[in-house]
C-alpha positions as CSV (number, residue, x, y, z in Angstrom):
1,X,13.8,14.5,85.2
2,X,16.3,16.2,83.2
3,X,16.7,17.2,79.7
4,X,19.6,14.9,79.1
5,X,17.8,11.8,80.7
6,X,14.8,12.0,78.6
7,X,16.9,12.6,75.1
8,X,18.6,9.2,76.2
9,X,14.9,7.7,76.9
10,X,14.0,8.4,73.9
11,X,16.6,7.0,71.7
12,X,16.0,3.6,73.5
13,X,12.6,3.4,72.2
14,X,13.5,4.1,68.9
15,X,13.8,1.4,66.5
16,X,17.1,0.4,65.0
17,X,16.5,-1.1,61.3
18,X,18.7,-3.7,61.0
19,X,19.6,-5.1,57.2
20,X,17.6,-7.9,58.3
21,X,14.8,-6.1,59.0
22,X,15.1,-4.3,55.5
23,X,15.3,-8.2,54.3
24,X,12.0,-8.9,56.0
25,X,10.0,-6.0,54.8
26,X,10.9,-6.4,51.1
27,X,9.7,-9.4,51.4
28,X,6.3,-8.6,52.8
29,X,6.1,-5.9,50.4
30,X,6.4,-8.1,47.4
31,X,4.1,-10.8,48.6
32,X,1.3,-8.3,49.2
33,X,2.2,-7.1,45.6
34,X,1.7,-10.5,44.2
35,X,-1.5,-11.1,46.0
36,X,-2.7,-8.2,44.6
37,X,-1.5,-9.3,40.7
38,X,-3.3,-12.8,41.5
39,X,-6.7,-10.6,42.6
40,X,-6.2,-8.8,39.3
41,X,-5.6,-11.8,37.1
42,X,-8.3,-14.0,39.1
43,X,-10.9,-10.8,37.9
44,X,-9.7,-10.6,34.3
45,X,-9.7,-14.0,33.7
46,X,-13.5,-14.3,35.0
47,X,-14.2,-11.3,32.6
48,X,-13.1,-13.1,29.6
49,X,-14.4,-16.4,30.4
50,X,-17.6,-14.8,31.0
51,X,-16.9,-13.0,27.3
52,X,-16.2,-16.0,25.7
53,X,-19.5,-17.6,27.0
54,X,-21.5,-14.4,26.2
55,X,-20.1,-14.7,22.6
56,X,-20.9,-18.2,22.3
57,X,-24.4,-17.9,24.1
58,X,-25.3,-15.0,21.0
59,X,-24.6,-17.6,18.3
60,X,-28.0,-19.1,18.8
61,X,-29.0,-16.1,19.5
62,X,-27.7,-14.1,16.3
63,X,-29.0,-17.0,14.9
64,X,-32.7,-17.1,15.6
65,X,-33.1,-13.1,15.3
66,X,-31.9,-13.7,11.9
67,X,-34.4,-16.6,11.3
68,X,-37.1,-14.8,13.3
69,X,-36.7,-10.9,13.6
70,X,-37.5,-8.7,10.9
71,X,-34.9,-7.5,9.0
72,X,-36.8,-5.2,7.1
73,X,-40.7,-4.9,6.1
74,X,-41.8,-4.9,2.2
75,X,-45.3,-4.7,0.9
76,X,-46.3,-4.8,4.8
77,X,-44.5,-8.0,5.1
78,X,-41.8,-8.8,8.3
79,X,-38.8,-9.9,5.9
80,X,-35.9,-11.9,7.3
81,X,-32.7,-11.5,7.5
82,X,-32.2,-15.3,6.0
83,X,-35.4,-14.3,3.5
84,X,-33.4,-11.3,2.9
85,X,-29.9,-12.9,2.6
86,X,-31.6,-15.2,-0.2
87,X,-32.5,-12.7,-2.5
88,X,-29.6,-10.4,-2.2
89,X,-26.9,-13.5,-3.0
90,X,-29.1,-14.3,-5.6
91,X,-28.9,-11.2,-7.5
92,X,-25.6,-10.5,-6.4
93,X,-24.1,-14.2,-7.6
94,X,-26.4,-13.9,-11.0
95,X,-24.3,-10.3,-11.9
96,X,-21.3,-11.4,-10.6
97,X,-21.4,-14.3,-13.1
98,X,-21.9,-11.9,-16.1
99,X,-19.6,-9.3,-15.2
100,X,-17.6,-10.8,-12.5
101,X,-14.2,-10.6,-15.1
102,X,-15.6,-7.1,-15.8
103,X,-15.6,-6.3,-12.5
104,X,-12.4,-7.6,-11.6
105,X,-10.5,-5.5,-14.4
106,X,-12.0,-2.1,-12.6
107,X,-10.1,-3.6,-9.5
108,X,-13.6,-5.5,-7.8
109,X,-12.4,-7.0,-4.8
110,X,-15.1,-9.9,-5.3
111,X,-14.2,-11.5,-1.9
112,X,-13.2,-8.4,-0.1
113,X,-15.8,-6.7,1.7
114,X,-18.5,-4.5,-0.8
115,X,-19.9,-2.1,1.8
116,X,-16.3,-0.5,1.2
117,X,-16.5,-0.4,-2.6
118,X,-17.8,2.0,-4.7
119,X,-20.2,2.0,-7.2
120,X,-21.0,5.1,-8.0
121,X,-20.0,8.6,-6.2
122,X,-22.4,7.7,-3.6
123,X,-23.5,3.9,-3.4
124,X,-21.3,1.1,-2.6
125,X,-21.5,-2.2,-4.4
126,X,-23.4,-3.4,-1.4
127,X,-26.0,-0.8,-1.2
128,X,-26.6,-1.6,-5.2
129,X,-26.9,-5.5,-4.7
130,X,-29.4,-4.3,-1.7
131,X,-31.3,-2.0,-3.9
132,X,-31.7,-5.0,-6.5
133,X,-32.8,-7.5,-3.7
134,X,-35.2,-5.0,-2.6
135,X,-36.2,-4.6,-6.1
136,X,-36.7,-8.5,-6.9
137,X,-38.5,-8.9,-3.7
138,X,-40.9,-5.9,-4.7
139,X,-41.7,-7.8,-8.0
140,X,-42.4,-11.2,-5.9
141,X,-44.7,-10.1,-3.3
142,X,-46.7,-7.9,-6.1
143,X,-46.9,-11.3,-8.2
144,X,-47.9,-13.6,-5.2
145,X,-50.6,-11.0,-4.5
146,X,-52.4,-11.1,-7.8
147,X,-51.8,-14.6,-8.5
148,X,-53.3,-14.5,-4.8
149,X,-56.4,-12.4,-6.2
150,X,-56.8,-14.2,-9.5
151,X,-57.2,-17.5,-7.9
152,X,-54.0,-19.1,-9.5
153,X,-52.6,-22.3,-7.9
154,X,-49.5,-24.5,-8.4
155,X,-47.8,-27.4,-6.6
156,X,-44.2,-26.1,-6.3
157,X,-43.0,-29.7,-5.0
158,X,-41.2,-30.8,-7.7
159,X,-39.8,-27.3,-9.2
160,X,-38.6,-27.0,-5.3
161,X,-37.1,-31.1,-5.5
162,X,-35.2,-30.2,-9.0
163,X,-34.0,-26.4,-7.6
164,X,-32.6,-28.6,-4.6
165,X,-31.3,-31.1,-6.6
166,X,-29.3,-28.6,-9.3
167,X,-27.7,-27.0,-5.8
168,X,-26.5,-30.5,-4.5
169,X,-25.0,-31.4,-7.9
170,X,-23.2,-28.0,-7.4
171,X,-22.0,-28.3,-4.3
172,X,-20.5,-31.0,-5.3
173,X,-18.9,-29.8,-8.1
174,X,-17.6,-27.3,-5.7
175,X,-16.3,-30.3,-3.4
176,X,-18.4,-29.2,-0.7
177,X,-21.1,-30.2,1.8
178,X,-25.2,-29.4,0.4
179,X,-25.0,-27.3,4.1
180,X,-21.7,-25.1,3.4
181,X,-22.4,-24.4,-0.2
182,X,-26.5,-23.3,1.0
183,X,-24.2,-21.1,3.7
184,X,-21.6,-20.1,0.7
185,X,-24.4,-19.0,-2.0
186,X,-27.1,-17.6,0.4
187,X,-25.6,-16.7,3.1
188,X,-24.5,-17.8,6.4
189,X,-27.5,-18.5,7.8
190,X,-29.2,-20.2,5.2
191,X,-30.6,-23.9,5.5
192,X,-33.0,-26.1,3.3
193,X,-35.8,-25.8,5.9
194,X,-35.3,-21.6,6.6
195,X,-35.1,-21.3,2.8
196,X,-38.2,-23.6,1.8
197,X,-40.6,-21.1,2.1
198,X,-39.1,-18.5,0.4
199,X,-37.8,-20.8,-2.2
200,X,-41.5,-21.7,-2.9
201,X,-42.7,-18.6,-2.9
202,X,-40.6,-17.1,-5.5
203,X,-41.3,-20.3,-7.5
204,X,-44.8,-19.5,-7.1
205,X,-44.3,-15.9,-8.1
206,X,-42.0,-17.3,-10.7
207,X,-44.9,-19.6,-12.3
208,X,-47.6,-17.2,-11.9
209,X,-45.0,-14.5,-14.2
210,X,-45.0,-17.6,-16.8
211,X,-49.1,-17.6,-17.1
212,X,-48.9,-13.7,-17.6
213,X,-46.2,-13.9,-20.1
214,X,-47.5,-16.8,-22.3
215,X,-51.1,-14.7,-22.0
216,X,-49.6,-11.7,-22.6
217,X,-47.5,-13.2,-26.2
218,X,-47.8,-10.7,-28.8
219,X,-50.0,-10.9,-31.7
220,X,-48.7,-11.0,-35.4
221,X,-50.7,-7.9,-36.0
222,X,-48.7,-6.0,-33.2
223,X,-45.4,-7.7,-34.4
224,X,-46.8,-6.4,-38.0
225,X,-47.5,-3.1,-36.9
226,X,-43.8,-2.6,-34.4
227,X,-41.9,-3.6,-37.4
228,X,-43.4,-1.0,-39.8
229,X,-42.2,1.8,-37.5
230,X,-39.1,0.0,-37.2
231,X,-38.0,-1.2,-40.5
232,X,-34.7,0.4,-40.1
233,X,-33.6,-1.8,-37.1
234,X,-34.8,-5.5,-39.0
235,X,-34.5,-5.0,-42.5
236,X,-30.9,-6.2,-44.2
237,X,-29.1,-4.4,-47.2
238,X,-27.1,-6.0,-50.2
239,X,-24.5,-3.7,-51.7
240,X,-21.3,-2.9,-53.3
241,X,-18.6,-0.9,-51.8
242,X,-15.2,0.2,-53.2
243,X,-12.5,2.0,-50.9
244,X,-9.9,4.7,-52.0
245,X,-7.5,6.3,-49.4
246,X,-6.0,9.7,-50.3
247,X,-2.0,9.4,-50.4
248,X,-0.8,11.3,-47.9
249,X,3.0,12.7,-47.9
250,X,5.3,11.1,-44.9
251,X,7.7,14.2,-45.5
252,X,7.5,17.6,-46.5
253,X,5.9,19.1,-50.3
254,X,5.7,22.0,-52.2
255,X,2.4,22.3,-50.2
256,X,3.7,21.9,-46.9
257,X,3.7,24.7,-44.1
258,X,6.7,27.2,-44.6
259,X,8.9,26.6,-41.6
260,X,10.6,29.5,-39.5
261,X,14.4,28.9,-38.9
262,X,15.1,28.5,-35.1
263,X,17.8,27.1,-33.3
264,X,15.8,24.7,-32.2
265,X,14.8,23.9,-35.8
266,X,18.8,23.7,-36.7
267,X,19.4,21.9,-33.7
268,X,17.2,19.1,-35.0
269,X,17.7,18.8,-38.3
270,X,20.8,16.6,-40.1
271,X,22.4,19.5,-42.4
272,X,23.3,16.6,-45.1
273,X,19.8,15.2,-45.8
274,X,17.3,17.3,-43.7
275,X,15.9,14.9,-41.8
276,X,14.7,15.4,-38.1
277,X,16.3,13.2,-34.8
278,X,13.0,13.0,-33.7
279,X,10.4,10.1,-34.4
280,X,7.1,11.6,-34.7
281,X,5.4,11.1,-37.7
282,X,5.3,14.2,-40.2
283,X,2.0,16.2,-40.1
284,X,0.6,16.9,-43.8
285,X,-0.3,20.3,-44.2
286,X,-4.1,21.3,-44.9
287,X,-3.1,21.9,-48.9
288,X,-1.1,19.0,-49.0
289,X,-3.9,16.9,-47.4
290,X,-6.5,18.8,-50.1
291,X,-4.3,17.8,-52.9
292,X,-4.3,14.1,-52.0
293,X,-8.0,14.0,-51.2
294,X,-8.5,15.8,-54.4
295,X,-6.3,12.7,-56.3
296,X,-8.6,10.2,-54.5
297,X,-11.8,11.9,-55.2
298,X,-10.8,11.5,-59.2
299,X,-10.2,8.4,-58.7
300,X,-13.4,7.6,-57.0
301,X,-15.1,9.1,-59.7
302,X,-14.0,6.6,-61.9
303,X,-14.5,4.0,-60.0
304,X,-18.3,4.7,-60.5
305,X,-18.7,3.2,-64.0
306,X,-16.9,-0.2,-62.7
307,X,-18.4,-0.4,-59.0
308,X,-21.1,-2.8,-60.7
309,X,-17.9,-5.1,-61.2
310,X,-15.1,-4.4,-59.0
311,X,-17.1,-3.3,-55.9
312,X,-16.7,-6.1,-53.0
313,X,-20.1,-7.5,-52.4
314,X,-21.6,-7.5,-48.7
315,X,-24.8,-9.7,-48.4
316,X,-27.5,-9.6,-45.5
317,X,-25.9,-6.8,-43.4
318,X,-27.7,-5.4,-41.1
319,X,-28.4,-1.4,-40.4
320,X,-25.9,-1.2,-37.0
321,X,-22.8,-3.8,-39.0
322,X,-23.1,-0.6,-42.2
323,X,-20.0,2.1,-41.9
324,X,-22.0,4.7,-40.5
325,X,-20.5,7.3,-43.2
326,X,-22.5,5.8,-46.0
327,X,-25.3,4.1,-43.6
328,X,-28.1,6.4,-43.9
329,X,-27.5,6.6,-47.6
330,X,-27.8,2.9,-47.8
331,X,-31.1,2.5,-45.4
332,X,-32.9,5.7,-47.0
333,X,-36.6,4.7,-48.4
334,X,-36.0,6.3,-51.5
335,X,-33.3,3.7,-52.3
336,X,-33.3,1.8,-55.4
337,X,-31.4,-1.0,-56.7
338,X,-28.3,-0.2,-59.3
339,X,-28.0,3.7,-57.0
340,X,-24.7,4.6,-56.8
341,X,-22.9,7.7,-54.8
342,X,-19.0,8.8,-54.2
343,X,-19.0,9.7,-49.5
344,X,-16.4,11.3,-48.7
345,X,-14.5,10.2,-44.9
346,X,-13.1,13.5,-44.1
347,X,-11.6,11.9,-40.5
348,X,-10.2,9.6,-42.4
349,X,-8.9,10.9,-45.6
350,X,-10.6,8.3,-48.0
351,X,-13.6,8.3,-50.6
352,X,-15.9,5.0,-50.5
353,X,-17.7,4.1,-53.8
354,X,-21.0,1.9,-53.0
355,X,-23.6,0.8,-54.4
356,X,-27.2,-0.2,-53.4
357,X,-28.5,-3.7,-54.4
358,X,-31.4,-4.7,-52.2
359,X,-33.2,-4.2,-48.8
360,X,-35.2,-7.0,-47.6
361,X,-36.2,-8.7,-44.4
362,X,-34.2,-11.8,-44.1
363,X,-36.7,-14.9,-43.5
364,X,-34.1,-17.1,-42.0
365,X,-36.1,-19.3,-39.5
366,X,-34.9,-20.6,-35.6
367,X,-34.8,-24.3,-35.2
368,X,-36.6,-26.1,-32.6
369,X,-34.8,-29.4,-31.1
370,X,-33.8,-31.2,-28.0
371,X,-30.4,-31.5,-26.8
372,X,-28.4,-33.2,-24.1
373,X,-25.9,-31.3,-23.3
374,X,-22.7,-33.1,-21.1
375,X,-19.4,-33.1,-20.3
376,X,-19.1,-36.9,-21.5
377,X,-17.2,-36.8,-24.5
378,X,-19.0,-40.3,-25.3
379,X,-21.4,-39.1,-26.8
380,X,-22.4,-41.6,-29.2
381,X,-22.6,-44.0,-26.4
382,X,-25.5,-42.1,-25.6
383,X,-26.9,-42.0,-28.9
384,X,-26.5,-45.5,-29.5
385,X,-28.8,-46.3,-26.4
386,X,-31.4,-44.2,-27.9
387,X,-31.2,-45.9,-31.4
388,X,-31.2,-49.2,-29.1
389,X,-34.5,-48.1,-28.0
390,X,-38.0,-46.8,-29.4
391,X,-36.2,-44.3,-31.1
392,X,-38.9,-41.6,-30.9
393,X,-38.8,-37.8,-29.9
394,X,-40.5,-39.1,-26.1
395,X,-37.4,-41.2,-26.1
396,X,-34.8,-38.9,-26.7
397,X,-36.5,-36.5,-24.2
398,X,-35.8,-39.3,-21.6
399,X,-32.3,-40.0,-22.6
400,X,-32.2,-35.2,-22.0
401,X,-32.9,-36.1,-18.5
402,X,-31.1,-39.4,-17.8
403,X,-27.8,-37.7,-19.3
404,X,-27.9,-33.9,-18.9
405,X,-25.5,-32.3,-16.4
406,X,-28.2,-29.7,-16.1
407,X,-30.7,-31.0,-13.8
408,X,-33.1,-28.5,-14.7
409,X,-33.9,-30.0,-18.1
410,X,-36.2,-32.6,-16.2
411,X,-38.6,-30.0,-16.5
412,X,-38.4,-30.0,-20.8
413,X,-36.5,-32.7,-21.9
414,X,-33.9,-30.6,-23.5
415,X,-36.1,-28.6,-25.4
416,X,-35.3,-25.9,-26.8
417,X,-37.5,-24.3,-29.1
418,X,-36.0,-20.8,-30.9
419,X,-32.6,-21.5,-31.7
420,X,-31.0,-18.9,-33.5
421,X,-28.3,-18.5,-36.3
422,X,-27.1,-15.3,-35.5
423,X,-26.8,-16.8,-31.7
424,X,-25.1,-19.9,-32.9
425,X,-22.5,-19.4,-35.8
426,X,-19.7,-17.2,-34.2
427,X,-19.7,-19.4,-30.8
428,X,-20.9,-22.7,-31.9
429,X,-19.9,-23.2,-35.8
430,X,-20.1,-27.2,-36.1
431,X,-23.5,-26.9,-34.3
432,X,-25.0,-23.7,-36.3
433,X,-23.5,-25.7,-39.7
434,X,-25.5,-28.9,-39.0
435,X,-29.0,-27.2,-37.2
436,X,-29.4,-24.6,-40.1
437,X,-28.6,-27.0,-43.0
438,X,-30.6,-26.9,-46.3
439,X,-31.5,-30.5,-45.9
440,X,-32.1,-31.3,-42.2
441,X,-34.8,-33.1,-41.5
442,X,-37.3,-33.9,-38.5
443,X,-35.2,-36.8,-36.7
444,X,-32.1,-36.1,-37.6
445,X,-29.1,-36.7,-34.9
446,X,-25.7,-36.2,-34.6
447,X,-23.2,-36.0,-31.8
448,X,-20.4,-32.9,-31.6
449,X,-18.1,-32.7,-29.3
450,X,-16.3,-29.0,-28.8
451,X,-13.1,-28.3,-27.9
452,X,-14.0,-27.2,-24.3
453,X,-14.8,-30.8,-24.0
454,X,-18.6,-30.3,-23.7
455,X,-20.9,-32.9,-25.9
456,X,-24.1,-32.0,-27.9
457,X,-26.1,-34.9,-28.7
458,X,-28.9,-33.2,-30.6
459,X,-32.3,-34.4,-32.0
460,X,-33.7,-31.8,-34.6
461,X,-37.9,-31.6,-34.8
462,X,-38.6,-28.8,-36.9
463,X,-37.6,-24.9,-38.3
464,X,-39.3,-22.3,-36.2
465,X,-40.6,-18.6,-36.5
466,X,-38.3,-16.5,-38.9
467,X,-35.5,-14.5,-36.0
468,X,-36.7,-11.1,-36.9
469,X,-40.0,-11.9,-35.6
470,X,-39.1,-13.9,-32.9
471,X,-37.3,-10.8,-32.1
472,X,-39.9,-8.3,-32.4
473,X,-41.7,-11.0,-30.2
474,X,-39.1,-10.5,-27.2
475,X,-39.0,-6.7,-27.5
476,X,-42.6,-6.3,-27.3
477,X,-43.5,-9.1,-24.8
478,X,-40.2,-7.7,-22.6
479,X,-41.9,-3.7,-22.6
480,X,-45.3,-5.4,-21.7
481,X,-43.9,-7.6,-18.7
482,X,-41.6,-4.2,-18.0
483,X,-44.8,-2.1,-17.7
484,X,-46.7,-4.5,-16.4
485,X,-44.3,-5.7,-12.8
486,X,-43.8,-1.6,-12.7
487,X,-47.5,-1.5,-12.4
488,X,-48.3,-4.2,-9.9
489,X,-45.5,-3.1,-7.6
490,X,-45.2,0.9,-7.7
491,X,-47.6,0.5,-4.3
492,X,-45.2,-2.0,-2.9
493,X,-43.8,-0.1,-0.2
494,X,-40.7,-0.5,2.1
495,X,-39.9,0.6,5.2
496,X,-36.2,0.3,6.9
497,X,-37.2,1.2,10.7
498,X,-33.4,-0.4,11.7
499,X,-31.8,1.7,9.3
500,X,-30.1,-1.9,7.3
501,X,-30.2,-0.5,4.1
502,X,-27.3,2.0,3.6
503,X,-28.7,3.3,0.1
504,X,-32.3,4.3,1.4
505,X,-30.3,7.0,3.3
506,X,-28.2,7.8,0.2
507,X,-31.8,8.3,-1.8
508,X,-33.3,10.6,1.2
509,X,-30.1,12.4,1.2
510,X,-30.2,13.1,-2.4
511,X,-33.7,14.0,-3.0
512,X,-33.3,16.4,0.1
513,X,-30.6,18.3,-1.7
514,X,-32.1,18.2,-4.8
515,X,-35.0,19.8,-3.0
516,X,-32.7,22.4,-1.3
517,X,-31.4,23.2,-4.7
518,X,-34.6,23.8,-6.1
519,X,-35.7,25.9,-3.8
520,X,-32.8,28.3,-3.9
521,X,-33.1,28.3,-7.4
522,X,-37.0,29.2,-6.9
523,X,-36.3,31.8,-4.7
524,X,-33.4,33.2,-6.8
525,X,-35.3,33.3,-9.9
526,X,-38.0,35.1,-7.6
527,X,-36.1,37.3,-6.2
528,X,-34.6,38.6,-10.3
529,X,-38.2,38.8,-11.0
530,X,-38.9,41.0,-8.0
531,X,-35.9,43.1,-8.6
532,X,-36.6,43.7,-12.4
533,X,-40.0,44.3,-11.7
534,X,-38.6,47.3,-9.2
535,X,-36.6,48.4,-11.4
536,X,-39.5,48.7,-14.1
537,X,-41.7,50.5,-11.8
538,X,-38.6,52.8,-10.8
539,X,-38.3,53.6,-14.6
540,X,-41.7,54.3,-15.1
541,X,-41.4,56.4,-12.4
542,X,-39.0,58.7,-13.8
């Protein structure tokens, strides 16, 4: 066969593409291209269907490791996350409802997320509500474990009943469900029946605190004794005072400065009546302030025959409302009525004239009575039912906890048994006025309504304990219940094996720096020592 006939062979088995056939394979091509997107999408979509099922299969799940699991261990008990969640919202809603405005003014995102907010160089606001959960929950189990050992009992039933009933009547306040507001205040977990037990056991702890507290009540003869060392702190001063302020110059003496010509000086100066284009107040010079204290200090002087007359009178004040130029003067033991002395208030430029009158410890009394307290302005409604009735202390208690908003009252009948002035007449005027008057009498009621809207209808029994022992009182039993939960729980361990608690690693961090530093600083000052000591030996030497 010849070349030629075999080149033409060939070309008759080649294929000749026709634009149909182009047609045909781009069509091929693009249904094998879509039959791969459907595989794709058929696999995706089987991924996230079986994501969305995994994520809604953990809810339970989450859910019962919360209830179940141990979120961390205190005082060798497994603790929560729900037992944990309690006290942590607890201490965290109690702050926030003291300082929550506070808070918000240093720029407190209270709803924003507190892990991310700082408290301090090195703890978020988070790790410090966690340290005061862990704290709280510390106190509890040490309490539950000697009220344990001392064989104390109590029936929390009804505290537990009113403490659920005081959250209903808040939730609905709030306009919400009993369920959302439990999940809103103790987190979102929390439920009546996963909260019961640790409800009761902190009213348990709570009850056993009471016995130790009313037990542990200070005697008069250690009130006696803590006010003798502190007299300065209770006792009140009578006493005259008259002010005289040295008259400074607002422009330039004979005293003043001499000034040095500049053009600046020119510059700013009007040439017709040598005043300056600038605003600031003129600075006295040191003799021209001498001079005017020295006119002040005459005066002063002379006010010291007259202060007996002339001086302005302050009663009853107490050692921290005295001007602390003249306050030690006033509350020194040597003190004797009629002393009078010229202070000088160099930061100030003034003399003050006083003189002493009295010292004493003010007697006033607290006031023991019962109260409803409500946001029906009808109060006298109220009160008229009671009149209606017996008319007797037992029946006003019942009327405290048929009409008070705050369900916790069922527990005292309104009672409230150490009102006191100084608590009373700045906030509560009308209330303070008719409590503390001369001529109240046991049985005694009125109605007064404030402007917030809030109605006191009050029943008075009796004047109490004088306030400055009733304070003494609070300071002493508050050291004694101080020492005394720092005591119980120093043993109370707690151990973090999941690593939830951010500010245990913030503490371990610290202290091993700390330790660091004190180790270079022990070696350092070892190392001087060692150095001088060669240096000694080398002198010697010589």
């Amino acid at each position: 066969m010849s070349k030629k006939v075999t080149e033409e062979s060939e070309k008759k088995d080649e294929k000749i593409v026709t634009r149909y056939d182009r047609k045909v394979q781009k069509r091929k091509e693009q249904a094998e291209q879509e039959k791969k997107e459907r595989t794709i999408g058929i696999i995706i979509s089987a991924v996230i269907i079986a994501a969305v099922v995994a994520l809604i299969a953990s809810f339970p799940i989450r859910t019962w490791m919360a209830v179940n699991k141990t979120f961390v261990e205190i005082g060798g008990d497994k603790v929560s996350q729900v037992e944990f969640d309690y006290y942590y919202n607890t201490m965290k809603n109690s702050y926030v409802s003291q300082y929550g405005t506070t808070m918000s003014y240093m720029g407190i995102d209270l709803s924003g997320d507190l892990s991310t907010q700082m408290y301090s160089d090195t703890l978020t606001w988070q790790d410090y509500f966690q340290q005061m959960a862990v704290s709280n929950i510390q106190n509890n189990k040490a309490l539950l474990k000697e009220a344990n050992e001392a064989g104390f009992t109590y029936d929390e039933k009804e505290e537990f009943d009113i403490y659920k009933d005081v959250l209903k009547a808040q939730a609905s306040e709030a306009g919400v469900s009993f369920s959302e507001y439990l999940k809103q205040v103790f987190g979102s977990y929390a439920t009546v029946g996963r909260l019961e037990k640790t409800i009761k056991e902190y009213l348990h702890a709570n009850a056993y605190y009471r016995q130790v507290s009313e037990d542990s009540t200070p005697t008069d003869e250690e009130i006696d004794t803590y006010y003798a060392e502190n007299k300065d702190s209770y006792d009140s001063v009578d006493y005259r005072m008259l002010q005289f302020d040295a008259d400074l110059p607002t422009a330039p003496t004979d005293l003043a400065d001499p000034v040095e010509e500049s053009e600046d000086t020119a510059d700013s100066t009007d040439s017709t009546d040598g005043s300056t284009d600038t605003e600031e107040a003129y600075q006295p010079s040191e003799a021209e302030i001498a001079y005017a204290m020295s006119a002040a200090k005459e005066e002063a002087d002379a006010a010291l025959k007259t202060i007996s007359t002339e001086g302005e009178l302050t009663k009853n004040a107490k050692r921290t409302t005295v001007n602390s130029n003249y306050r030690d003067w006033m509350f020194d033991e040597s003190r004797k009525e009629g002393d009078t002395t010229v202070i000088e208030d160099e930061n100030n430029h003034r003399y003050y004239v006083v003189e002493f009158v009295q010292r004493y410890l003010d007697q006033q009394p607290s006031v023991k009575a019962r109260m409803v307290i409500t946001e029906n302005t009808d109060g006298q409604t109220i009160l008229d039912e009671w009149k209606a009735g017996e008319a007797t202390e037992a029946s006003f208690e019942e009327l405290c906890k048929k009409y008070s908003d705050d369900t916790s009252v069922s527990t005292n009948g309104g009672l409230y048994e150490s009102l006191l002035k100084s608590n009373l007449e700045n906030s509560y005027p009308d209330l303070s006025d008719w409590l503390f008057s001369e001529d109240r009498k046991e049985g005694d009621t009125t109605v007064i309504t404030m402007e917030s809207g809030t109605t006191y209808v009050v029943y008075y029994i009796s004047q109490g304990d004088p306030e400055w022992k009733i304070n003494i009182s609070s300071t002493l039993l508050g050291q004694k219940m101080s020492d005394y939960l720092t005591q119980i729980s120093e043993n109370i361990t707690v151990e973090d094996p999941k690593g939830n608690l951010h500010y245990l690693a913030v503490q371990a961090s610290e202290e091993a720096a700390a330790s660091e530093s004190a180790q270079e600083a022990t070696e350092e000052t070892v190392a001087d020592s060692t150095a001088a000591s060669e240096e000694t030996e080398s002198t010697t030497a010589e």
